[in-house]
C-alpha positions in Angstrom: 93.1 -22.1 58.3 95.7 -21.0 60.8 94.3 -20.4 64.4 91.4 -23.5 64.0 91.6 -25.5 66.7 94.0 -28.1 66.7 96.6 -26.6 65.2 100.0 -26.6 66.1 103.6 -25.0 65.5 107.0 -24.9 66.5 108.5 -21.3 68.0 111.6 -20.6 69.6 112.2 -23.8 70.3 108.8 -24.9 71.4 106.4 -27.6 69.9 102.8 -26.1 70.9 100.0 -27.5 70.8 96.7 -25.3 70.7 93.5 -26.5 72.9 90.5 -25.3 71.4 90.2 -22.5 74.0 93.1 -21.3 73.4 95.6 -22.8 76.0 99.1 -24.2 74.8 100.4 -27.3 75.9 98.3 -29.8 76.2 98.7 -33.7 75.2 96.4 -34.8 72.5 95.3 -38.0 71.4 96.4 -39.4 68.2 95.3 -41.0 65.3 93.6 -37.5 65.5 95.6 -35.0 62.4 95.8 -31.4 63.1 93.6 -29.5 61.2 96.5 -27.0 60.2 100.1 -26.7 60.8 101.4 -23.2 61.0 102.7 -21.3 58.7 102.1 -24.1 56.1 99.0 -25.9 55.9 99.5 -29.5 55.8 98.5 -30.7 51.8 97.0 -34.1 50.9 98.8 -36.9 52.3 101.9 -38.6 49.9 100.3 -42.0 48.4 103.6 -43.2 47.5 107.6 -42.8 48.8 108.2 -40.6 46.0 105.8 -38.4 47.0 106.7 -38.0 50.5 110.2 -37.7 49.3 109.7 -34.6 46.7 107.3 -32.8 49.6 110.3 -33.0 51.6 112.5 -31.8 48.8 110.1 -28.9 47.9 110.3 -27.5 51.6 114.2 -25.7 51.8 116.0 -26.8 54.7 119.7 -25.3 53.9 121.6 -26.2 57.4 121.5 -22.7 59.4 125.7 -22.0 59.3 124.7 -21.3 55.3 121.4 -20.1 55.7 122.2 -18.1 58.2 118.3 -18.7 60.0 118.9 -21.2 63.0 115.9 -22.6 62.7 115.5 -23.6 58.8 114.8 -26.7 59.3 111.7 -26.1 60.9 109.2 -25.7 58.4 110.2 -29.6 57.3 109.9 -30.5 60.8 106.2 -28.9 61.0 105.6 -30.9 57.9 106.8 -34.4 59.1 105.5 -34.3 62.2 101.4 -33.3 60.6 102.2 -36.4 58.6 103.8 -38.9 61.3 100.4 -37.8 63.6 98.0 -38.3 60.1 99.7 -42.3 60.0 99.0 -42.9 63.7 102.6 -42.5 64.8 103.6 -41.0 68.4 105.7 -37.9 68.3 107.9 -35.9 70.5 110.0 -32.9 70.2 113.3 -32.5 71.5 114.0 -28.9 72.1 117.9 -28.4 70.7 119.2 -25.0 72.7 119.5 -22.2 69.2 117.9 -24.4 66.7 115.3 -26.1 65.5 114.3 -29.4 67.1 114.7 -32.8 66.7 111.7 -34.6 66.4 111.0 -38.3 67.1 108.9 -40.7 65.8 108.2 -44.0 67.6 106.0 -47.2 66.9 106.1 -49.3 70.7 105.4 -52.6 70.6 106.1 -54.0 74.2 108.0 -52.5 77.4 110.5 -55.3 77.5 110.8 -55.2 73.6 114.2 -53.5 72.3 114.3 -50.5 70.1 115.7 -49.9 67.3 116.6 -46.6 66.6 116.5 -44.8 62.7 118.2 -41.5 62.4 117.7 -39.1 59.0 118.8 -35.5 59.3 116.8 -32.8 57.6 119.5 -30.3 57.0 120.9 -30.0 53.5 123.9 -28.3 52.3 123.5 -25.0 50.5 121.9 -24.4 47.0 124.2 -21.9 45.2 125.5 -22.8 41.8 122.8 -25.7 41.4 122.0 -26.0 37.9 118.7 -27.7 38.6 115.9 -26.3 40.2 116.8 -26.9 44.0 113.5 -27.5 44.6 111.5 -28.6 42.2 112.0 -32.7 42.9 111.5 -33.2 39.2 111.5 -37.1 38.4 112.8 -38.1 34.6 114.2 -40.8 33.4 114.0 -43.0 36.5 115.8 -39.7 38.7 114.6 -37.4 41.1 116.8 -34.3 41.0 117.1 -31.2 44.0 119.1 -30.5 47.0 118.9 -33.0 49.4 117.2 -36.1 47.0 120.3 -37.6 47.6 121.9 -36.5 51.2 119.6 -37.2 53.5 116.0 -36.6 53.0 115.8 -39.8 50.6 116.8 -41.7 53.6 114.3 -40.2 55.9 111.5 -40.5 53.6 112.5 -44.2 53.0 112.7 -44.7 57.0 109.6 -42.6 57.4 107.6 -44.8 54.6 109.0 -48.1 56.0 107.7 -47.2 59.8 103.9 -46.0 58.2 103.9 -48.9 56.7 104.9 -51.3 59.5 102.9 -49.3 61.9 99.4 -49.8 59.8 100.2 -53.8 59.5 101.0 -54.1 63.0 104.5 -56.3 62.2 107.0 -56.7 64.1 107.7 -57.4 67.4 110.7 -54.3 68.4 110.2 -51.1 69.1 111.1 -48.7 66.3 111.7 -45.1 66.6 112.6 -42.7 64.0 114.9 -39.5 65.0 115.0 -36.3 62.6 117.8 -34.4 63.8 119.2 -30.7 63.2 122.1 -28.8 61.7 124.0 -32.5 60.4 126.0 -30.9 57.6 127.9 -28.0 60.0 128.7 -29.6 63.3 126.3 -32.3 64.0 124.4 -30.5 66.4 121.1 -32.3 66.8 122.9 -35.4 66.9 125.3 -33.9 69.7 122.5 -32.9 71.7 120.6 -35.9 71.7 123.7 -37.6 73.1 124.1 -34.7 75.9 121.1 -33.5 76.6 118.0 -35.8 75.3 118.9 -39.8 75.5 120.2 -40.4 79.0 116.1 -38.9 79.8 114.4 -41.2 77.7 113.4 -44.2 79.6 114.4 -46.6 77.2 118.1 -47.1 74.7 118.1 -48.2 71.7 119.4 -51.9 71.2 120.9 -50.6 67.5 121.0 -47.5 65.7 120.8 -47.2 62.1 121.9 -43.8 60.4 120.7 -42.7 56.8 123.1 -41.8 54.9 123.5 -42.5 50.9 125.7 -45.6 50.7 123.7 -47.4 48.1 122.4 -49.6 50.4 125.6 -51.2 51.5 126.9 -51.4 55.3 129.0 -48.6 56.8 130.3 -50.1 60.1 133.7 -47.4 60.3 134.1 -43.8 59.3 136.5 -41.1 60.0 136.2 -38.5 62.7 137.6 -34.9 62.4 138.3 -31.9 64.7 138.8 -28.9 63.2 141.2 -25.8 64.8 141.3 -22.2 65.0 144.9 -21.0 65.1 145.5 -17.3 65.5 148.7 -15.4 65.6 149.1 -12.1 67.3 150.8 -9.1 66.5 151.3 -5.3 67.2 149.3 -3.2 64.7 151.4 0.0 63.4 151.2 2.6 60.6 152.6 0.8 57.1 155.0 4.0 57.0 156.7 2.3 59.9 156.1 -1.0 60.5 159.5 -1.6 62.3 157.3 -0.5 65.3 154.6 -3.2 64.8 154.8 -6.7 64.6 153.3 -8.8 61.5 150.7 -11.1 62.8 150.5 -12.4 58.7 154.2 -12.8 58.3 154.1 -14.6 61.6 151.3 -17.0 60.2 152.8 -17.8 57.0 155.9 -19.0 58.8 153.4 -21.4 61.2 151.7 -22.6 57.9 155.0 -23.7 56.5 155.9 -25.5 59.6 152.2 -27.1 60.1 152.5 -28.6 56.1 156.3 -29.5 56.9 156.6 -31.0 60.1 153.3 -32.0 60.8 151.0 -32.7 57.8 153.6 -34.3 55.6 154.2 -36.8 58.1 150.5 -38.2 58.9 150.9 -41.7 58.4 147.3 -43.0 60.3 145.9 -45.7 57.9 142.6 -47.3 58.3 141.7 -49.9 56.1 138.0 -49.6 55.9 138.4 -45.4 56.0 141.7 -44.9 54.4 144.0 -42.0 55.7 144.2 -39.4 58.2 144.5 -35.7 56.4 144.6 -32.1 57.5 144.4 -28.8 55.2 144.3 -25.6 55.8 141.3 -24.4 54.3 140.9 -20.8 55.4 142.7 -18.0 56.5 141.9 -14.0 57.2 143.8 -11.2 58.3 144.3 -7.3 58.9 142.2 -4.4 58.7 143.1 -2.0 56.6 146.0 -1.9 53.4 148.2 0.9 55.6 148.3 -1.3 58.7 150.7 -4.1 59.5 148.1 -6.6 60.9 148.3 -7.2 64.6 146.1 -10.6 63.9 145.7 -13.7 61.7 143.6 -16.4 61.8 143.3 -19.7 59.9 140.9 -22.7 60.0 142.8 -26.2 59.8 140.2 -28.9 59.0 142.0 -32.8 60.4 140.4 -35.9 59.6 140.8 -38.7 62.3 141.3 -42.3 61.0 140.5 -44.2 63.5 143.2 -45.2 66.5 143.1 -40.7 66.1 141.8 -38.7 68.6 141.0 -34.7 68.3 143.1 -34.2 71.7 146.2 -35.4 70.9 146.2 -34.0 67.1 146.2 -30.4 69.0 148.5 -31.1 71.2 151.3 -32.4 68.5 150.4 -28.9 66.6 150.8 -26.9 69.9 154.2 -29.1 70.6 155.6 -28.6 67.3 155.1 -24.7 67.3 156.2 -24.4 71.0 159.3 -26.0 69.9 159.4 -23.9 66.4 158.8 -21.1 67.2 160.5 -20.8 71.5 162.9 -18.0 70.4 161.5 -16.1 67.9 160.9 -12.9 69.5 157.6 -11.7 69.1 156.0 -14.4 67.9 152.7 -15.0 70.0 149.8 -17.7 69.0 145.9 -18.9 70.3 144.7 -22.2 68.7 141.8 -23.5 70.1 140.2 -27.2 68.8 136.2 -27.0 67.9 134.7 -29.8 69.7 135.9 -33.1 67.4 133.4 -36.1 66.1 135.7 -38.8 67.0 136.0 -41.9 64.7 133.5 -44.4 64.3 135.2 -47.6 65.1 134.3 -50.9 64.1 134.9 -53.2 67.4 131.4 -53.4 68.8 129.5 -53.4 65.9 130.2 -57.0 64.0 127.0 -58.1 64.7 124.9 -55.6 63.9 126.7 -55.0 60.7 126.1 -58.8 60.1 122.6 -58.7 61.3 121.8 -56.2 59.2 123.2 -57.5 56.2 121.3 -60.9 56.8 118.2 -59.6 56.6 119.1 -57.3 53.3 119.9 -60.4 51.8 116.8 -62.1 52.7 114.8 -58.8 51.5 116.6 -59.2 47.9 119.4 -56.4 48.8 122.9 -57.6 47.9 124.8 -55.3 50.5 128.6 -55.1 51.1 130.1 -54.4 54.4 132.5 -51.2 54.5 134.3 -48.2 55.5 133.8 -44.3 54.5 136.5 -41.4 55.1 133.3 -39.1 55.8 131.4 -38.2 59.2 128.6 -38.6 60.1 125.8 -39.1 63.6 127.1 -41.9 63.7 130.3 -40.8 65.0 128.7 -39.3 68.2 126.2 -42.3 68.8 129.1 -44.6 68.7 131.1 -42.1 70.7 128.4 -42.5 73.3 128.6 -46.0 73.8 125.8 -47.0 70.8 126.2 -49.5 68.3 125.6 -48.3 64.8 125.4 -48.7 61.2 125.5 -46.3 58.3 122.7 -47.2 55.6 120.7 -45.4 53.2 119.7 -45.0 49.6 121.6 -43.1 47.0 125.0 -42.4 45.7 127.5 -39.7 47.8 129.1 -39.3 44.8 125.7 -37.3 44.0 125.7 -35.9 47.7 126.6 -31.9 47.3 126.8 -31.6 43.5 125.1 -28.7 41.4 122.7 -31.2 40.1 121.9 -33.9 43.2 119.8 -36.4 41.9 118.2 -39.7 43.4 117.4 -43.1 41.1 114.3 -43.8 42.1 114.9 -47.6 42.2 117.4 -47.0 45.4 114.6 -44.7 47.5 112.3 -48.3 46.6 115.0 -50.2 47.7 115.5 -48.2 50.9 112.0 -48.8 52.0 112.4 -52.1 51.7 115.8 -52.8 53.4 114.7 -50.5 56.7 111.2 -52.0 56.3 113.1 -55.5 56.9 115.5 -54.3 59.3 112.4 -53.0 61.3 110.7 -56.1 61.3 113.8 -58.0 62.8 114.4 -58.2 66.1 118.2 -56.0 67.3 119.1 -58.4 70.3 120.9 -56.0 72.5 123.6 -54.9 70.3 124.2 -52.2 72.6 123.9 -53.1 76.2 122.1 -51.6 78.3 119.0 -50.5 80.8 115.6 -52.3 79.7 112.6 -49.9 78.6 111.1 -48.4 81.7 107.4 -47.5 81.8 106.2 -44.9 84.2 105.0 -41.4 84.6 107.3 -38.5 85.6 106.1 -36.7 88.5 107.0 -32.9 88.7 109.5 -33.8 91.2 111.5 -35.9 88.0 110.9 -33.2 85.6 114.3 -32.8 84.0 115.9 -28.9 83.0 116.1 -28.9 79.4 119.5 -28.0 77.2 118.5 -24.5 77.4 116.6 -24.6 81.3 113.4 -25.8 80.7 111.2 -28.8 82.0 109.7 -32.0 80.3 106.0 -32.1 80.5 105.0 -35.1 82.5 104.2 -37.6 79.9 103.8 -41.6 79.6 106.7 -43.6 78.5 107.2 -44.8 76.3 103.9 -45.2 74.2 102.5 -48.8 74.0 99.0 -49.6 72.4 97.4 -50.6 76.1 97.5 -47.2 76.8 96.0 -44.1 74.9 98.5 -42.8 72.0 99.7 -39.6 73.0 101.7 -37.0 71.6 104.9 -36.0 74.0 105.8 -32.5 74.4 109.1 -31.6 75.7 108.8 -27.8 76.7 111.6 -25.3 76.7 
């Protein structure tokens, strides 16, 4: 019941964990379940990967810029980390500054091991227009249909099913860990903070990176990036009466749109040939206040896809070239464009061996898996852009990814727990160099500030079976 000792929640941020007098924050020992999560009370343990999967389907987790709740993923969270503890895995939560966190899972092995690292998000897109029951994970005729079956939370169930698995045999000889990030389908952001903020203060980095994503169980080794832009044009506002004595900021855009899909669009030529081509649209526009004002602001959203060889920097400053140039003697005609921070392309030059690594051991599993490209982003992006090798793998079709009816065959969440269980029990020799594991105990004098100011409990890491499983709270 919520409040019985043991219990534990997540709030503003925070992962707390309730002593039985009361007091918040200490470390407890696992295998040891909570009794309760809060709000939800954890139900009977899945016996199979479809059950874990339609739990995680039945708890909504719409990414916050639809939801509109920052936090949304964190009832799903609550609900994966009460399981992770209930299967004897270590846990720790990464506070992300205005969200939800991320939460990691890790099964150690040895300190000189190397890690692999598994990444699922548990954001979905939004469920308007389904014509399925978003959340009702109904399984007929070998499908499991509802919003996010498909893209992601197949993948992290499979990952998640593969480490409990691994985990109660004892196999393997790496270290696995198991990332849940936030806020994937808007801007990436629990991906982008564990690059900022959370990695460079673990102790260890991951020799590989694996990123769930539905693929079918083939390779992804190269995706597109994208930036995106805000471009505004500024005018004088006057009554509509006399609009001689204002200055259109619409009229003003409308010409910069025609010059943008001219000069600049038109003319992309960026080719990849595992990603395909560069593009940019202009998806959104708004403007004015009122019908009897001339508008004294505009504003439009361009959305550019990066092949790779692009970067987000210089495809702003061609636009902001091209309407200098335009637009130099046009009196009156003023303009802002600012670039949202970009995911820049995921390139394929350091990750050959992994890719072929990785498609080894499917083979020896019984996975036939191609090697290939994808015009969409993805975590990936940023963990490549930090100087991680990755691949792009999961179960499921992204032609299903989004749709009013997002379904799952069944056979490809059975075939993901076997390809990451494989992948697990392989050994990721250093595809990404660098520092080994280190094992030690942070005084209060190495306690690191937080994303949004806070300090890291002192804590053992990282958690290997000669010394007592713990569960790791990082405290905002």
């Amino acid at each position: 019941a919520p409040g019985s000792a043991g219990g534990c929640r997540f709030e503003s941020s925070r992962l707390h964990r309730r002593s039985p007098g009361g007091a918040v924050g200490y470390e407890q020992r696992i295998p040891s379940p909570p009794d309760c999560l809060q709000p939800n009370c954890l139900p009977a343990l899945p016996s199979t990967c479809v059950e874990l999967l339609q739990a995680m389907v039945r708890i909504e987790s719409v990414t916050p810029r639809t939801s509109g709740r920052a936090d949304s993923e964190r009832e799903l969270g609550e609900y994966l980390l009460a399981a992770a503890e209930s299967w004897g895995l270590a846990t720790t939560c990464l506070p992300v500054e205005g969200a939800a966190p991320n939460l990691l899972l890790t099964d150690a092995r040895q300190p000189d091991a190397p890690w692999w690292l598994f990444d699922s998000h548990l954001d979905t897109v939004g469920t308007t227009g389904m014509t399925v029951d978003p959340l009702a994970a109904e399984v007929r005729e070998g499908r499991m249909y509802g919003r996010g079956a498909c893209d992601t939370k197949a993948s992290g169930a499979a990952m998640l099913w593969a480490l409990k698995e691994r985990r109660a045999s004892g196999a393997g000889a790496a270290n696995v860990a198991l990332l849940f990030t936030v806020g994937e389908e808007a801007w990436q952001t629990g991906a982008r903070a564990f690059m900022t903020h959370q990695l460079d203060r673990l102790p260890w980095r991951p020799s590989a990176v694996v990123v769930g994503e539905p693929t079918q169980m083939n390779i992804v080794r190269a995706s597109n990036g994208y930036v995106r832009f805000k471009l505004r044009t500024l005018g004088r506002a006057a009554h509509s009466t006399r609009p001689q004595e204002g200055h259109n900021a619409i009229s003003d855009m409308a010409r910069a749109i025609t010059v943008i899909e001219d000069r600049y669009i038109s003319r992309l030529t960026a080719e990849d040939p595992l990603t395909g081509r560069s593009t940019c649209s202009i998806n959104l526009i708004r403007g004015g206040t009122e019908h009897n004002v001339v508008p004294e602001r505009c504003e439009v959203t361009i959305d550019h896809r990066l092949a790779p060889g692009q970067s987000g920097a210089d495809a702003l400053a061609a636009i902001r070239k091209l309407l200098d140039e335009q637009f130099e003697e046009r009196a009156g005609f003023r303009y802002e464009i600012d670039g949202i921070e970009p995911a820049e392309p995921f390139t394929p030059e350091l990750n050959a061996k992994l890719s072929e690594h990785t498609q080894a051991v499917l083979q020896a599993a019984g996975i036939d898996s191609t090697i290939e490209g994808a015009p969409y982003t993805t975590n990936a992006n940023h963990y490549a852009s930090g100087g991680l090798t990755c691949v792009v793998l999961g179960p499921g079709d992204i032609a299903q990814a989004h749709t009013k009816d997002e379904w799952i065959a069944v056979d490809q969440l059975e075939l993901g727990v076997r390809g990451y269980g494989a992948l697990m029990g392989s050994l990721p020799n250093a595809f990404t160099p660098g520092r080994l594991p280190i094992v030690q105990r942070a005084s209060n004098d190495e306690a690191w500030a937080g994303s949004a100011g806070g300090r890291i409990s002192p804590s053992h890491y990282p958690i290997f079976p000669s010394q007592p499983l713990k569960r790791r709270l990082l405290l905002v």
